[in-house]
C-alpha positions as CSV (number, residue, x, y, z in Angstrom):
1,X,6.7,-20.4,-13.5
2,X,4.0,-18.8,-15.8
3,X,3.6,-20.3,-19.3
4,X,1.8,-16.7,-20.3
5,X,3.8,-14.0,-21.7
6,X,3.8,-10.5,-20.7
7,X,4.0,-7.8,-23.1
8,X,3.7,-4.9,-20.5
9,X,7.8,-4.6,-20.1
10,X,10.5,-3.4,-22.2
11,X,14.0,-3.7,-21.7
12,X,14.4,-0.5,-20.1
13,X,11.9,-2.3,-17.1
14,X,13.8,-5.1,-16.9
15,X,17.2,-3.7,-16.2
16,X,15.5,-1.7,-13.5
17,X,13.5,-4.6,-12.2
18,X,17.7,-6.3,-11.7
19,X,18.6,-3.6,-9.6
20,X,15.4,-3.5,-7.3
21,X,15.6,-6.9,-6.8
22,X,19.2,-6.9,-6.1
23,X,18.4,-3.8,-3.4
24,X,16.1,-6.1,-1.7
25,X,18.1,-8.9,-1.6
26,X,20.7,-6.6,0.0
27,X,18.9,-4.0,1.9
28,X,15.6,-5.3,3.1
29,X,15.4,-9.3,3.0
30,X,18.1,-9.5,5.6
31,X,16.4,-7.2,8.1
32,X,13.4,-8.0,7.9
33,X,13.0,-10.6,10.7
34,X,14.1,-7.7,12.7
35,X,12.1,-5.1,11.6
36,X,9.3,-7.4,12.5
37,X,10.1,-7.0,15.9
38,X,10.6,-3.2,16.0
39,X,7.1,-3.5,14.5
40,X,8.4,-1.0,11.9
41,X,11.1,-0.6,9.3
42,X,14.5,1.6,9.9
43,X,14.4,5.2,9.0
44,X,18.1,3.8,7.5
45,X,16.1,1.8,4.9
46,X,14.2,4.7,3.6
47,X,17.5,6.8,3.4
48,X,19.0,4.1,1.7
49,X,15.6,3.5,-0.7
50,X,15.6,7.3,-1.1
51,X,19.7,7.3,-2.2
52,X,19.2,5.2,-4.8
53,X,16.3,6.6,-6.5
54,X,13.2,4.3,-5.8
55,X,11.3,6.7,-3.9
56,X,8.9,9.4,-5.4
57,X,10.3,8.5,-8.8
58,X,7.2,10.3,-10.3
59,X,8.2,14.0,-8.9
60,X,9.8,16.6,-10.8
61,X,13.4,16.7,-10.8
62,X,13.2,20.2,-9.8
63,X,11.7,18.8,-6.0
64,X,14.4,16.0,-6.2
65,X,12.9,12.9,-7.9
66,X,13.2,11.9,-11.5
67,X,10.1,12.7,-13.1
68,X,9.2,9.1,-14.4
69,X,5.5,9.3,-15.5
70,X,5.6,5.6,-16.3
71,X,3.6,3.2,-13.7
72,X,5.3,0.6,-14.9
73,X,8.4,1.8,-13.1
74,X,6.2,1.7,-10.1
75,X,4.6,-1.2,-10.3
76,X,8.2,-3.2,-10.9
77,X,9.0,-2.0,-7.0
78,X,5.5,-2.9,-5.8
79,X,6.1,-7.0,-7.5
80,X,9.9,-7.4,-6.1
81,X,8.6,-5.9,-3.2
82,X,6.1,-8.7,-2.9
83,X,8.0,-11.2,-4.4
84,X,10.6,-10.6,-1.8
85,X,7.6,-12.0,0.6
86,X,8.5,-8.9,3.0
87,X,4.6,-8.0,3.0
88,X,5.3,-4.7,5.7
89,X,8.1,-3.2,3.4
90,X,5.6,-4.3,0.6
91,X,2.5,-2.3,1.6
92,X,4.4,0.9,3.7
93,X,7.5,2.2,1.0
94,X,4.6,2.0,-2.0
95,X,2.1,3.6,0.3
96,X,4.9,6.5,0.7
97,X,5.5,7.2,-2.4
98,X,2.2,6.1,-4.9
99,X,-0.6,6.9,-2.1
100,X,0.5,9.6,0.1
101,X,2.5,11.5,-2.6
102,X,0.5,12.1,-5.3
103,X,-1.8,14.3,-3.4
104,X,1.2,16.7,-2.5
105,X,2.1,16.3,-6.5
106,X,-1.6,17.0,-7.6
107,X,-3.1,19.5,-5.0
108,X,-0.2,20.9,-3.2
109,X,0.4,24.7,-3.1
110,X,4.0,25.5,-4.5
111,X,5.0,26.0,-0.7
112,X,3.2,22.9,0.1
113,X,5.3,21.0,-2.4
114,X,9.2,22.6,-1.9
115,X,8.7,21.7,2.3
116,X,7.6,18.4,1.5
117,X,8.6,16.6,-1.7
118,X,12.1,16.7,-1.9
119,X,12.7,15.4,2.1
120,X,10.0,12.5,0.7
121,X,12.1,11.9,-2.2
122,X,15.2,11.2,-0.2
123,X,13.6,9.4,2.2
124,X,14.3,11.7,5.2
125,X,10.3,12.1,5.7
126,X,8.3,9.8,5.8
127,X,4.5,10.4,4.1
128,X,1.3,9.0,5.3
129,X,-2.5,9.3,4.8
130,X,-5.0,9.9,7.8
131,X,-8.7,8.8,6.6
132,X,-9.9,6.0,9.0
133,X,-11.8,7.0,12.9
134,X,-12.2,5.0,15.7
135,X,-15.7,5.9,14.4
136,X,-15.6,6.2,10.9
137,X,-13.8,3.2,8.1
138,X,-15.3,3.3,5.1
139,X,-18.1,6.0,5.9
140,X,-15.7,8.1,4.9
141,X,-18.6,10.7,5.2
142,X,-18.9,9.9,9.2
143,X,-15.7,11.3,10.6
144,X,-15.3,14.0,12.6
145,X,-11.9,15.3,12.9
146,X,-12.4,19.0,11.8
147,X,-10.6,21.9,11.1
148,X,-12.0,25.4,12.0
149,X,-11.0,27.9,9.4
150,X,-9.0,30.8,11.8
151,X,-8.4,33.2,9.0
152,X,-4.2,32.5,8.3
153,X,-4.7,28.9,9.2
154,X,-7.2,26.2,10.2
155,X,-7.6,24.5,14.0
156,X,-7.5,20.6,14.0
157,X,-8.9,18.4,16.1
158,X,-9.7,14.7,16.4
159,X,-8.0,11.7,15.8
160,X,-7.5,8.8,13.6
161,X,-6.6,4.7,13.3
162,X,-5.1,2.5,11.7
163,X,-2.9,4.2,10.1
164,X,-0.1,2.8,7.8
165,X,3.5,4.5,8.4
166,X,1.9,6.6,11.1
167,X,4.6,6.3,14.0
168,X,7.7,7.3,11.9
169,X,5.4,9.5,10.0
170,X,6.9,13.2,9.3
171,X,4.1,14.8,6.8
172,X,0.4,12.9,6.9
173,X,-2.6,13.5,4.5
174,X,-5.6,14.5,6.7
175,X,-9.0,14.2,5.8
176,X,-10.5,16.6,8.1
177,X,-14.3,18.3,8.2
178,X,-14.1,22.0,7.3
179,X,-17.7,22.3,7.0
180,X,-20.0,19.7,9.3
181,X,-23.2,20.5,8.0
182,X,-22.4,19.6,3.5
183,X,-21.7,15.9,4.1
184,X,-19.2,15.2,1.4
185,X,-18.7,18.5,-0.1
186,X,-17.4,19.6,4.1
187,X,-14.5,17.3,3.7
188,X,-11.2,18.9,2.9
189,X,-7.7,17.3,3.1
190,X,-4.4,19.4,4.7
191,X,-1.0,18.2,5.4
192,X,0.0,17.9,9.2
193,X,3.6,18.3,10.0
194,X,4.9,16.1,13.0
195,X,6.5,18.7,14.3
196,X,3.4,20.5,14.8
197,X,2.7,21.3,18.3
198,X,-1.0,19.4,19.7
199,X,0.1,16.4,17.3
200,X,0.9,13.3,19.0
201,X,1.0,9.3,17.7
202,X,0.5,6.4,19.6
203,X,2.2,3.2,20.3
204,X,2.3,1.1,17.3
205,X,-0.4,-1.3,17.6
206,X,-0.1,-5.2,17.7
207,X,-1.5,-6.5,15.2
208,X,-2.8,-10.1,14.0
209,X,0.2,-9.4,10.8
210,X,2.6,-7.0,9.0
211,X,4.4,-6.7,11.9
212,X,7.3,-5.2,9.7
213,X,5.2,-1.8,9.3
214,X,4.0,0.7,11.8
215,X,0.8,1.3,12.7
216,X,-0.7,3.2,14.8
217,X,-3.6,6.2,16.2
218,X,-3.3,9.9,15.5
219,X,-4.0,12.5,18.0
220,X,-4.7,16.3,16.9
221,X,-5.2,18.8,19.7
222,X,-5.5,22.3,18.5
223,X,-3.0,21.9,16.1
224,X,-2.4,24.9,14.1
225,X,-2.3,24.2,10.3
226,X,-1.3,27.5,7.8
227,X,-3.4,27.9,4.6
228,X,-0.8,26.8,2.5
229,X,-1.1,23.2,4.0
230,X,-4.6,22.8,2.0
231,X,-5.0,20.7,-0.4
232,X,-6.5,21.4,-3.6
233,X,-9.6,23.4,-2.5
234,X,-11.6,24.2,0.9
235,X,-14.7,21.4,0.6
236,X,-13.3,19.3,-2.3
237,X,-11.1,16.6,-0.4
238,X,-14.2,14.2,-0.7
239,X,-13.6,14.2,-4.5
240,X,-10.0,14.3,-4.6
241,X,-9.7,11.3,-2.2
242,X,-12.0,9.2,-4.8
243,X,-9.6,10.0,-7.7
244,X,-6.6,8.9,-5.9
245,X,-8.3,6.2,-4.0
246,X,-8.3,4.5,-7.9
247,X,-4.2,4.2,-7.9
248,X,-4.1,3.0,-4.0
249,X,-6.4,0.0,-4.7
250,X,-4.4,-0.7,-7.9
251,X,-1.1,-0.8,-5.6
252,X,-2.9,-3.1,-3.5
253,X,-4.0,-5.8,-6.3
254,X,-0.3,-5.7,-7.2
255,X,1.1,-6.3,-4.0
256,X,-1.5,-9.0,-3.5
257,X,-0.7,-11.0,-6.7
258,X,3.1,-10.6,-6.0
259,X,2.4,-11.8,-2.3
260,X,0.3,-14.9,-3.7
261,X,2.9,-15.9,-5.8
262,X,5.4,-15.8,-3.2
263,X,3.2,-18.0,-1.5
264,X,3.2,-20.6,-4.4
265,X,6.7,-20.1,-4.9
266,X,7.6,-21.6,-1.6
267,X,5.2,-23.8,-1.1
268,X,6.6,-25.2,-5.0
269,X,10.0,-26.0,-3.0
270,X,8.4,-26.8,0.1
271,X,6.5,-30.0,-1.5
272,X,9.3,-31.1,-3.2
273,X,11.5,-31.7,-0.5
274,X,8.9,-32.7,1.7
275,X,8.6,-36.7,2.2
276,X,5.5,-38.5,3.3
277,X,4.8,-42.3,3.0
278,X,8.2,-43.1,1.0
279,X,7.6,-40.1,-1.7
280,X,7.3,-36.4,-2.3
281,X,4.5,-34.6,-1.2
282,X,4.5,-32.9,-5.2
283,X,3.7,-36.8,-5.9
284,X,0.4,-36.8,-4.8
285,X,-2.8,-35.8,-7.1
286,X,-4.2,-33.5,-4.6
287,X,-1.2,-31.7,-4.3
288,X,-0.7,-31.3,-7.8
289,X,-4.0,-30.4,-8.5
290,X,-3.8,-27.1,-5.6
291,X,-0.4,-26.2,-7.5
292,X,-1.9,-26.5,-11.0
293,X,-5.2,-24.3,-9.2
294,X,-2.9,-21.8,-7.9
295,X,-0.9,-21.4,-10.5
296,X,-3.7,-21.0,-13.0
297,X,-5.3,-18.2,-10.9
298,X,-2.5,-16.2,-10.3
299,X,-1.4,-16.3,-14.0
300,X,-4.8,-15.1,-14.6
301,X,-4.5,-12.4,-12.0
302,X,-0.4,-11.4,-13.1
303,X,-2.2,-10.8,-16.8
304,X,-5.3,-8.8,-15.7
305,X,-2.9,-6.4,-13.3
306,X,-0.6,-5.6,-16.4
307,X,-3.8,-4.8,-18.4
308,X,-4.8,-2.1,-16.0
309,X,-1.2,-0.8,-15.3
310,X,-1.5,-0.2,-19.1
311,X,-4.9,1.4,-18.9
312,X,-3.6,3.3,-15.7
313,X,-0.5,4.9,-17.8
314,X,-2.8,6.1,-20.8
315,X,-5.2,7.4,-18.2
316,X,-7.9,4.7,-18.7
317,X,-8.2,3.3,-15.2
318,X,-11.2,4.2,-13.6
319,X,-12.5,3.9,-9.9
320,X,-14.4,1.0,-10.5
321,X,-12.1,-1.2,-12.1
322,X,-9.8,-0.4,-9.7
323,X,-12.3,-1.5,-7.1
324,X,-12.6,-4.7,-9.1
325,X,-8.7,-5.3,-9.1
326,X,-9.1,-4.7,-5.1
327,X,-10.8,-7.1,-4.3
328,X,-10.6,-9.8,-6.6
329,X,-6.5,-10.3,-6.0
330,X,-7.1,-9.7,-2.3
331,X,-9.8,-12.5,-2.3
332,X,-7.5,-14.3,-4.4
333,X,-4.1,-13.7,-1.7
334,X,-6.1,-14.7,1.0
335,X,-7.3,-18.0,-0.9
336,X,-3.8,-19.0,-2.2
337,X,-2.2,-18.5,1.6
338,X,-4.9,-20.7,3.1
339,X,-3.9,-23.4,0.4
340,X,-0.4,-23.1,1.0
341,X,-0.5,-23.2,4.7
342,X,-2.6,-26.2,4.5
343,X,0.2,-27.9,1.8
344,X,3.3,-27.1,4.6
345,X,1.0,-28.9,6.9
346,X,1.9,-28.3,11.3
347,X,5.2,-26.2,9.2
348,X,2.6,-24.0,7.9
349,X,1.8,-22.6,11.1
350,X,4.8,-22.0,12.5
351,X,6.1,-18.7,11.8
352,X,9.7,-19.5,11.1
353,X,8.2,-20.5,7.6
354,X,7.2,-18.1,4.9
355,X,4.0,-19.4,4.0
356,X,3.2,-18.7,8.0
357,X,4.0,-14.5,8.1
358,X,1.9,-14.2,4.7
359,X,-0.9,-15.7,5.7
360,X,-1.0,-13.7,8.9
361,X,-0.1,-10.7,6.7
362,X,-2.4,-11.3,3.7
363,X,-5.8,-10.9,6.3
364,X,-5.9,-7.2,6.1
365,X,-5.7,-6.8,2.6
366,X,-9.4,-7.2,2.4
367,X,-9.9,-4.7,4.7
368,X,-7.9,-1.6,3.9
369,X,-8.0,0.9,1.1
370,X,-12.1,0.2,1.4
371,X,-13.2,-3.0,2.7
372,X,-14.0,-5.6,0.0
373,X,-17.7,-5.5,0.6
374,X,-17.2,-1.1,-0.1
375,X,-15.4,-2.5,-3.3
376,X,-18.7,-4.8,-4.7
377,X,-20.8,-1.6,-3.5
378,X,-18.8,0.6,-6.0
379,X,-18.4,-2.2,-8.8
380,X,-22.4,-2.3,-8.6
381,X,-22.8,1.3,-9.1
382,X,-21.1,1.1,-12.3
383,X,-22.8,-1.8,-13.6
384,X,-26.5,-0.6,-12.3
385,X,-26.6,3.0,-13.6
């Protein structure tokens, strides 16, 4: 479709990008309609991710994975994934494996990493990350779950929303306060086990899109946490959560390019078929001038996303220009599905059609991972120092 190059992929990619597309062709395109009403994806489909290989790729082999240091690798799953147009599988099996996992990988004690890891690996848990209150989004500073240092092991309470994989989830990220009165240096992250007792999860929620994924509240009563479920160090999790928080927005610009040129795609066949007044709708000049806009943008946006994948392999990537990625591909999705809807006409809203489910889906990509207006907030701080 593109007329650009890319230079980011060698052979090696390509031959792996064959086989993920031919898993999701067989093992996740098919169920998805279903999954969408479960509001969440089978435990079956992680197994089956987890069997062959393309979850947690990055871990050691000693823990189970395959110890692939190369994003790339990653960010070929993320695209199909999109490309697919499965936007629940696209955002929770990524999430899994390049959000929630690398903070085990980084700041896990060795205990911390042999309970955990290997089960993520093979899909049989399922990882998620617990930062957004009913009280406290962004404000990352502003929430109040704590946990209440009790000499072998720390006392959590709270709750939290919104959270990605959170019903089927088996190990979650918690950012917690371990000290209320130091702001950002009180907030500490720890890994909750479900089977924790005083740890509950509500019903997934209904949302406006992604109904494919499960969502939902966390609940933490007294819930007894050992020591060697801390991450990193006691008062530190505010700074380790804004060094990863640099990949997670990355994941999300590449699922939102992918996404938006799903979009195109089937709105490409869509007005080709399409007959109005004796002729194709691709016939008429506004038509081809939203295809020729779209396509332009996104090509723009597929280059810029390899450049930081590059930059994010050699270590380069900072927080900032992650920020930027966020939201200028989520902006971007969001623009390209309104287009596209508008091109399939009354068909556009109907959600038998493609076009229909990503628009729906695309919303809350401007939301999540720090709302866009959080992301022009942190872009500024770098340009204004």
């Amino acid at each position: 479709m593109f007329g650009l190059p890319r230079k980011l992929f060698n052979e090696e990619h390509e031959l792996f990008r064959q086989s993920v597309r031919d898993f999701i062709a067989k093992e996740i395109t098919p169920y998805n309609a279903e999954w969408e009403k479960q509001k969440m994806v089978s435990r079956k489909s992680w197994k089956k991710l987890g069997e062959n290989g393309f979850l947690g790729m990055q871990a050691p082999e000693e823990l189970g994975g395959m110890n692939i240091q190369d994003f790339r690798y990653n960010a070929i799953l993320i695209e199909e994934l999109g490309l697919s147009g499965c936007s629940g599988p696209a955002i929770g099996y990524p999430l899994h494996s390049d959000i929630v996992m690398p903070y085990i990988l980084h700041y896990g004690t060795p205990e911390a990493k042999q309970n955990y890891i290997p089960g993520m690996v093979s899909g049989d848990l399922i990882g998620a990350v617990a930062m957004t209150e009913p009280g406290a989004g962004s404000d990352l500073q502003g929430m109040r779950t704590s946990a209440v240092d009790q000499g072998d092991h720390y006392l959590v309470n709270g709750s939290k929303t919104f959270i990605t994989n959170g019903y089927l989830s088996d190990v979650v990220v918690v950012a917690v306060k371990t000290d209320p009165t130091k702001g950002a240096k009180g907030i500490s992250l720890v890994l909750v086990d479900s089977k924790m007792e005083g740890f509950s999860k509500g019903k997934p929620f209904e949302k406006v899109g992604l109904h494919a994924q499960d969502t939902c509240e966390l609940f933490f009563e007294d819930v007894k946490v050992p020591k060697e479920n801390l991450l990193g160090k006691e008062g530190e999790g505010f700074k380790y959560l804004m060094t990863e928080l640099a990949q997670e927005r990355l994941v999300v610009a590449l699922a939102a390019v992918a996404l938006g040129e799903y979009m195109l795609d089937s709105t490409l066949s869509y007005v080709k078929e399409r007959k109005a007044f004796n002729k194709s709708l691709s016939d008429f000049q506004n038509t081809r001038f939203k295809l020729a806009e779209m396509t332009a943008a996104l090509e723009q946006g597929r280059i810029y996303c390899d450049y930081l994948v590059q930059l994010h392999n050699e270590g380069e990537l900072d927080p900032a220009m992650a920020s930027a990625a966020k939201y200028n591909m989520t902006e971007l999705q969001c623009k390209v599905a309104d287009e596209c809807v508008q091109l399939h006409g009354g068909y556009g809203y109907m959600w038998e059609y493609g076009v229909a489910r990503a628009y729906a889906d695309a919303r809350v990509q401007r939301i999540y991972a720090g709302t866009n207006e959080i992301m022009k907030e942190l872009i500024a701080r770098k340009i204004l120092k």
